[in-house]
N, C-alpha and C positions, 0 to 999 in steps of 0.2 A: 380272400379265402371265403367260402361259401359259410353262409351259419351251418347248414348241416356238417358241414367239415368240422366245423368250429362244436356244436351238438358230441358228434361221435367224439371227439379229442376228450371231450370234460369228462364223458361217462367213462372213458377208457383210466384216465387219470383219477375221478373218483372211487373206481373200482380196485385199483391198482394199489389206491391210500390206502382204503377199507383192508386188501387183502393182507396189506404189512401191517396196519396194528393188529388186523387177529392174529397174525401169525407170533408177532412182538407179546402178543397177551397169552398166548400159547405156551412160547417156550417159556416166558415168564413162571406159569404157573407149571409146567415140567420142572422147571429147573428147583422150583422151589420146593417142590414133592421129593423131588429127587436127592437133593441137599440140603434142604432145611433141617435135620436135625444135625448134620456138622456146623451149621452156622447158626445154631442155638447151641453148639456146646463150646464155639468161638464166642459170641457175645457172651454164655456164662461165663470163660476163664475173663474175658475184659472188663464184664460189668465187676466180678469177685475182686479183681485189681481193683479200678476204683473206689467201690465201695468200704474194700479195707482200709484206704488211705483215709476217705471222709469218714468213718466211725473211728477211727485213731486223732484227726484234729476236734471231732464234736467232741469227742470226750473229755481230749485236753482244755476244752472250751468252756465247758462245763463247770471244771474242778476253779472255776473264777465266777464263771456269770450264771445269771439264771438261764432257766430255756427260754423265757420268753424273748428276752433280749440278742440269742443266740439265731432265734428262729429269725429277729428284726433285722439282725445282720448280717447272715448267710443265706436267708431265703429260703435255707432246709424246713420239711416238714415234722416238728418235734410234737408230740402228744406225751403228757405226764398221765399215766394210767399203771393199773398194776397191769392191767392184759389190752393190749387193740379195741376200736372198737369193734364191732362184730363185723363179720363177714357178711356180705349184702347177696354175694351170690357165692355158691360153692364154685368154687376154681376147675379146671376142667384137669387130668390128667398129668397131662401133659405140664400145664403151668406148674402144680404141685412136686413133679420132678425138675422142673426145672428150678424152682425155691430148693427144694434140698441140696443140687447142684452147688447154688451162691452157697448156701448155708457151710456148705462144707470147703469153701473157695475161702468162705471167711477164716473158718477154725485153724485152716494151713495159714495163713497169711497174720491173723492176731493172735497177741497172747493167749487168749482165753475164745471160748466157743460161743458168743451168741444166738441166744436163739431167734429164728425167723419164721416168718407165719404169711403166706401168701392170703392175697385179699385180691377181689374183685368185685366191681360195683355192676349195675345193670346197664351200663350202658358200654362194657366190653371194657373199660379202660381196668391196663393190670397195675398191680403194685405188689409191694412188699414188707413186711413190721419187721424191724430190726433192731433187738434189745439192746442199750447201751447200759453203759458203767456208769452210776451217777455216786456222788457221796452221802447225798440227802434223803431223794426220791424215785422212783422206777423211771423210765423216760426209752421212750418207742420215736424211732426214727422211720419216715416212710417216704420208699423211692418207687419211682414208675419204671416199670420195667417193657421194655418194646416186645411185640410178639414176632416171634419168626416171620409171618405173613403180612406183617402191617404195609400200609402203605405210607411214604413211598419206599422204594426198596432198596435192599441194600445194593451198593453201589455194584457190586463185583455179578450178584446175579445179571441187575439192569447193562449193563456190560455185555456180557454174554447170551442175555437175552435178545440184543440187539442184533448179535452178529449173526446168532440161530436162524433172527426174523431175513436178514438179510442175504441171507444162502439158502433160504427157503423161499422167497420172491425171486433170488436171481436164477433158481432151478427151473421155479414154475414159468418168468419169464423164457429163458430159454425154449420151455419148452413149448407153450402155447403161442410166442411171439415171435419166434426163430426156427426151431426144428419144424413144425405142422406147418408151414407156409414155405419150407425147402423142401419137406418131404411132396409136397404138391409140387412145388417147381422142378423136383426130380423125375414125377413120375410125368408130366409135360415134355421135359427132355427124353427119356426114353421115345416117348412118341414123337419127339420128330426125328431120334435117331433112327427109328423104325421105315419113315418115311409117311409117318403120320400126321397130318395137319391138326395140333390139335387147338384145341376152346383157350378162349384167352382168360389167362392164368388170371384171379379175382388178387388184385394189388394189398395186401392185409402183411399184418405184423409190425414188427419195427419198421422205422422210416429207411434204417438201411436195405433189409428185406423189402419193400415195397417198391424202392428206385430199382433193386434186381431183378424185381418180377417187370415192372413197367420196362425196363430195355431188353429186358428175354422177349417181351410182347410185339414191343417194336422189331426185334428183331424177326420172331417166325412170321411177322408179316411182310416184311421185306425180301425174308424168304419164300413165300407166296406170291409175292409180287412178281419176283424173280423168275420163279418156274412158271409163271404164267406169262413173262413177256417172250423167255422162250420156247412155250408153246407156240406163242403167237410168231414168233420170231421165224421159226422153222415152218409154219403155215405157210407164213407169208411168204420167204424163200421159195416153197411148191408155186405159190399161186403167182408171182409175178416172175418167175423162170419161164413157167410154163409157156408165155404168149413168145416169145420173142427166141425160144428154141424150135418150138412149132413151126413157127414163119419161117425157119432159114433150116427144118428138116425138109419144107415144102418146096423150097429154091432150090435145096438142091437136088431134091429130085427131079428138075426141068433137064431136059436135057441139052438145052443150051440157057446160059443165064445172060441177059441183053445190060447193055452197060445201067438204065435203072433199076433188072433186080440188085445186081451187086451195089448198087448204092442204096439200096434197102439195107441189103445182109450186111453192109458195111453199117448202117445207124442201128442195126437189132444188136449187134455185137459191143456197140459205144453204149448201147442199152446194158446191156446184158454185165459190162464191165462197170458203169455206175452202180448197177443195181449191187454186183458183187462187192463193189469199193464199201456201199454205205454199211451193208451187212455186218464188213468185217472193222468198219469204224465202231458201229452201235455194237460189237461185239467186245472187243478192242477197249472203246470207250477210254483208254488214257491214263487208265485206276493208278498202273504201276509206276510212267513216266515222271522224273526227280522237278520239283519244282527249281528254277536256273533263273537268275537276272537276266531283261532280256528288254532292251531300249524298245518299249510294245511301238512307239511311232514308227519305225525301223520294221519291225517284225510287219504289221498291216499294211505297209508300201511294198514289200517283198510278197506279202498274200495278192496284192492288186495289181501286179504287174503286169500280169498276161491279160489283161483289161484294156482296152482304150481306153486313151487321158480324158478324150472327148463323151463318152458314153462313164464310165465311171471316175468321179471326181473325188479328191482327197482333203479334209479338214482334220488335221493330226496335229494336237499337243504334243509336245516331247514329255515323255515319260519315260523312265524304267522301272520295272512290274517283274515280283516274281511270281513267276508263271511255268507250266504248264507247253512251251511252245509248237509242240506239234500238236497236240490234242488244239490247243486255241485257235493253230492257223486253218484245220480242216473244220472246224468250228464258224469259223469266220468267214472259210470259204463257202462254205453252207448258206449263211447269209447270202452273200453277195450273188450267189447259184438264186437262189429260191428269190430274191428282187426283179435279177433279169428275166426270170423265167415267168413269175407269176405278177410283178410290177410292172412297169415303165420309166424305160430310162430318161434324161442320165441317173444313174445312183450314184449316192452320196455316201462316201465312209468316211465316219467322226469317230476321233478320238478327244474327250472331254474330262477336266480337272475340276469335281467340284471341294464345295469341304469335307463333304464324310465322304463321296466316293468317285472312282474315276468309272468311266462309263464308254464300251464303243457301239457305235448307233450305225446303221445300214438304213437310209433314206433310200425311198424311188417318190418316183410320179400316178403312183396307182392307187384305188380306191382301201386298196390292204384286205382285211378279212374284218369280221364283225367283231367287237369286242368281247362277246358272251360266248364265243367259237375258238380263241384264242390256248385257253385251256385244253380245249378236245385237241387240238392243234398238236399241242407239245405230248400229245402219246403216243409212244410207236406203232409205227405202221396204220396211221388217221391221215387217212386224206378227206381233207373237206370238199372236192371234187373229185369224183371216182374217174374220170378221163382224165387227171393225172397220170396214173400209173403206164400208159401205154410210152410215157417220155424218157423211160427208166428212173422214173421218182418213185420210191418204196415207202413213202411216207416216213423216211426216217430223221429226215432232213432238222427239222427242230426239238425232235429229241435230241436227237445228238447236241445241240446246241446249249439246249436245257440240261445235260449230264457233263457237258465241260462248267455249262458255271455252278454246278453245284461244287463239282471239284477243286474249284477254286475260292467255295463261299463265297458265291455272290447268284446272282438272280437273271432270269431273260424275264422281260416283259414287253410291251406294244404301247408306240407313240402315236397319235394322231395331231397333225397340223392344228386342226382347229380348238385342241387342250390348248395350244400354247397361246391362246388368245391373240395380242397384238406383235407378239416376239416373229422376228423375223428368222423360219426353219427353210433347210435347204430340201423340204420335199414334204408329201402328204401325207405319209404314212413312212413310220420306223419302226423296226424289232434292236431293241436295246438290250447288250449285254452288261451286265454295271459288276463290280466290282470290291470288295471294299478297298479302305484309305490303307489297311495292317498291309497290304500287296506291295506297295511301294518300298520301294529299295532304301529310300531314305529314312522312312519310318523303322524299316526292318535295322538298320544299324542303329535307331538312338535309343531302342527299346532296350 
């Protein structure tokens, strides 16, 4: 993966962090605006419980020991004074109703009504003076009291703040990472429902949005691919019909035809019938034909039959391969067409086992084609010699070859003799169809 791939991932994930704490810090302080004074009048009735119970054992504590002793063993903060000390900073409101609050939390709860005196120092921390019962001398007990907003928070808000933050990221997700990259990919499809080719959709949002858009992309290309090979398709139908109806509208207008023209009009019409055959093969092409076990050694000796043994020779592994078998064998015939035609014999058909793939090979004795031409080769209707076409060759010959082994998952490619270095090959030049190993029949059961 590229670093700029690896770049855009961090800032999308940084951003995405950023967006839920503010969102988290958001409802946070919503909720706290919103509910903080029910959950300052729940901490008063729990702090009031408490604190009635610890001013009922200080007391009883008391009526034995000194404060000092009491303050060394419960850790409470006892002050002997007639009054607090002073208050360091006036209390805000709020806090001072919420001291009356306790105060009056107390009076229900104890015998008798102590008085309380909220206190606050300069540096925000709160408390409370709470007069106790002594037998001797006055005695002020003081407790820290939390403020509604302190941090950290109470558990129940931070709860609910979470889940706020959390449906508020998966909205915004939705909507900036899912909906605005479907709504693009909607209005793409309109256009090509339209019959419009349109711009390739820019791959963004989620990683499952993104693999949608990249095979929507593959596919209007495909789709363009498509309508362009039958443009060309039907071109070429006009252009290599035309010579060879010409010729035999011209014969028959003689008014005698001598036993060579009818052996003309006889090879224009073998013309005219290959030319039609390949048409409706690279039409055709196989798409829908059921893949069927099929002993391929068996199947390639039935393709080469109508061959001489002498002129084309047979090296066949025994194999069975699910396949494809009619689309394969006019596939294969193709080869063995386009060796005799544009090679030198004898040709050679191999069927070969390796470890990842099985592979069949059409050898001749001829120079082959260039390897940098090979490519142009496999497009429809590409002749690498334009004085082909007058043979009834439409150039379709290795496409078709090239769209049965896509059909099959596997590949055509070009051999030359002097690759194999010192290995002894039955010829100079091969077009090889390979295969994979998953084809085999024996594989296909242990899977």
């Amino acid at each position: 993966m590229s670093p700029r791939v690896w770049q855009v991932r961090l800032r999308t994930l940084f951003g995405w962090s950023g967006l839920a704490l503010g969102s988290w810090a958001f409802c946070l302080l919503v909720l706290q605006v919103l509910f903080g004074q029910q959950l300052e009048q729940l901490q008063t009735v729990q702090l009031g419980r408490d604190l009635a119970l610890n001013v009922r054992l200080t007391e009883l504590a008391l009526e034995r020991y000194p404060p000092h002793l009491v303050t060394e063993l419960t850790g409470l903060d006892l002050t002997v004074a007639v009054h607090p000390k002073p208050v360091q900073k006036l209390p805000s409101a709020g806090f001072q109703r919420q001291a009356k609050a306790l105060q009056t939390q107390l009076c229900e709860r104890l015998s008798h009504c102590p008085m309380v005196v909220a206190d606050q120092d300069h540096e925000g921390e709160r408390g409370i003076w709470i007069e106790l019962i002594s037998p001797l001398e006055p005695i002020w007990l003081r407790v820290n009291v939390r403020a509604p907003m302190s941090w950290p928070p109470e558990p129940t808000l931070l709860g609910l703040s979470l889940v706020g933050a959390g449906m508020i990221c998966g909205g915004l997700f939705l909507l900036v990472e899912v909906e605005a990259p479907l709504r693009g990919l909607e209005k793409a499809l309109s256009r090509v429902g339209d019959g419009i080719d349109p711009d390739a959709v820019p791959a963004r949002g989620a990683p499952e949005v993104q693999r949608l858009t990249r095979r929507f992309n593959a596919m209007v290309k495909r789709l363009a691919a498509n309508r362009n090979e039958r443009a060309t398709m039907l071109a070429g139908i006009a252009h290599d019909l035309r010579a060879p109806i010409t010729r035999l509208q011209f014969r028959l207008s003689l008014p005698q035809l001598s036993a060579k023209e009818r052996e003309r009009c006889a090879g224009d019409l073998q013309s005219l019938e290959r030319i039609t055959g390949q048409f409706l093969l690279f039409a055709g092409g196989g798409d829908e034909e059921l893949s069927v076990p099929v002993p391929l050694d068996q199947l390639l000796a039935e393709v080469a039959s109508s061959h001489p043994a002498d002129q084309l020779q047979l090296q066949l592994d025994t194999l069975e391969v699910m396949v494809k078998p009619v689309a394969l064998s006019r596939a294969v015939a193709n080869l063995i067409d386009n060796a005799f035609t544009y090679g030198q014999a004898p040709v050679v058909l191999r069927l070969l086992r390796t470890a990842d793939q099985c592979s069949i090979e059409v050898w001749d004795q001829g120079d082959g084609m260039p390897q940098r031409l090979f490519e142009q080769a496999l497009q429809p209707f590409h002749r690498l010699d334009s004085s082909r076409g007058g043979q009834g060759h439409c150039g379709l010959g290795l496409a078709i070859v090239a769209h049965v082994a896509r059909l099959h998952g596997g590949h055509l490619d070009c051999r030359y003799a002097e690759d194999w270095n010192d290995l002894k090959v039955p010829g100079r030049f091969a077009i090889r169809l390979s295969f994979p190993m998953e084809l085999l029949v024996e594989n296909v059961s242990k899977s």
